[in-house]
C-alpha positions as CSV (number, residue, x, y, z in Angstrom):
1,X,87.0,175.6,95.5
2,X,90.0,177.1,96.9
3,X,90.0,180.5,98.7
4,X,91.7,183.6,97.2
5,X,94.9,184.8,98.1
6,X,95.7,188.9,98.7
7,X,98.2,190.4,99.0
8,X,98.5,193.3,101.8
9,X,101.7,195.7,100.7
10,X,102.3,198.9,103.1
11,X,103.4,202.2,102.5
12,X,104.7,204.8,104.6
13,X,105.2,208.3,103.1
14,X,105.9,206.6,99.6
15,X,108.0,203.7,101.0
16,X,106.4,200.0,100.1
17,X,106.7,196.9,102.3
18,X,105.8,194.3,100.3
19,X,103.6,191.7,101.4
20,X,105.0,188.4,99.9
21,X,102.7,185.9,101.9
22,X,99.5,187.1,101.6
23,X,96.4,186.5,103.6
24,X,93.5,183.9,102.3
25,X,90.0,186.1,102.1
26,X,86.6,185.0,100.5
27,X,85.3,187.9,99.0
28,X,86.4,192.0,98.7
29,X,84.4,192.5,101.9
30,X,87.2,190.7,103.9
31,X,89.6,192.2,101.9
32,X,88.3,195.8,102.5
33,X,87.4,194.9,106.5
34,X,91.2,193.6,106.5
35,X,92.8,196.3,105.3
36,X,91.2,198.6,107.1
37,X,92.4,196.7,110.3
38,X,95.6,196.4,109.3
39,X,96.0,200.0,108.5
40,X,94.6,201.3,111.8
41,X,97.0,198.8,114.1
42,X,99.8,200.3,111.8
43,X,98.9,203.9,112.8
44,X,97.8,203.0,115.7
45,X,101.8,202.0,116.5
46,X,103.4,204.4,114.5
47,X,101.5,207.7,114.8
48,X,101.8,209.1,118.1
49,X,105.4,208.7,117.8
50,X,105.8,210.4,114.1
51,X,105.5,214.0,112.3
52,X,103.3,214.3,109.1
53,X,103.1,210.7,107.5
54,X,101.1,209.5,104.7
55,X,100.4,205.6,105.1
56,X,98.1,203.2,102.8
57,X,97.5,199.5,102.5
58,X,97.5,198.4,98.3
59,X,95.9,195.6,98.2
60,X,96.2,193.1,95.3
61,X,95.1,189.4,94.1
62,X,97.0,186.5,93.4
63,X,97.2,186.9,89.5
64,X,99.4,190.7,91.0
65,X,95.9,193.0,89.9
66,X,95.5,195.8,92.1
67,X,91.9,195.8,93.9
68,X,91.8,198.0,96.9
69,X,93.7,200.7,98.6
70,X,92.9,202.4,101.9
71,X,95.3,205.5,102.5
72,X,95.3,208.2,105.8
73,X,97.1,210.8,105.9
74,X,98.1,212.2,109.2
75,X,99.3,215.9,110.0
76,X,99.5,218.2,113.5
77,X,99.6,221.5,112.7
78,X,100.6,224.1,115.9
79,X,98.3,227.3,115.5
């Protein structure tokens, strides 16, 4: 039986990267465990060097349905 294919797409403060290769997982527990990964390398990189920013992972399957989406939003604030 093959493995599913999903589909990782990124946004950053509204604007989507689409993922047009997709990653092979066997079940929505790799999925979730994936996208959570990938979302914290991208902050991770991006953060430290950024204002306010908005980021999320959408995650969909092979047949294009959306099934999970981790999001983080990120804000400094000088008091």
């Amino acid at each position: 039986m093959p493995v599913p294919r999903y589909f990782f797409d990124f946004r950053d403060n509204g604007r989507l990267t689409s993922d047009d290769e997709g990653v092979e997982c066997d079940g929505m527990a790799m999925v979730h465990r994936e996208a959570t990964r990938a979302l914290a390398e991208i902050a991770k990189d991006m953060l430290p060097r950024s204002g306010a920013h908005w980021l999320s992972i959408e995650v969909r399957d092979d047949a294009d349905r959306p099934c999970l989406r981790a999001v983080l939003s990120f804000n400094v604030t000088q008091l």
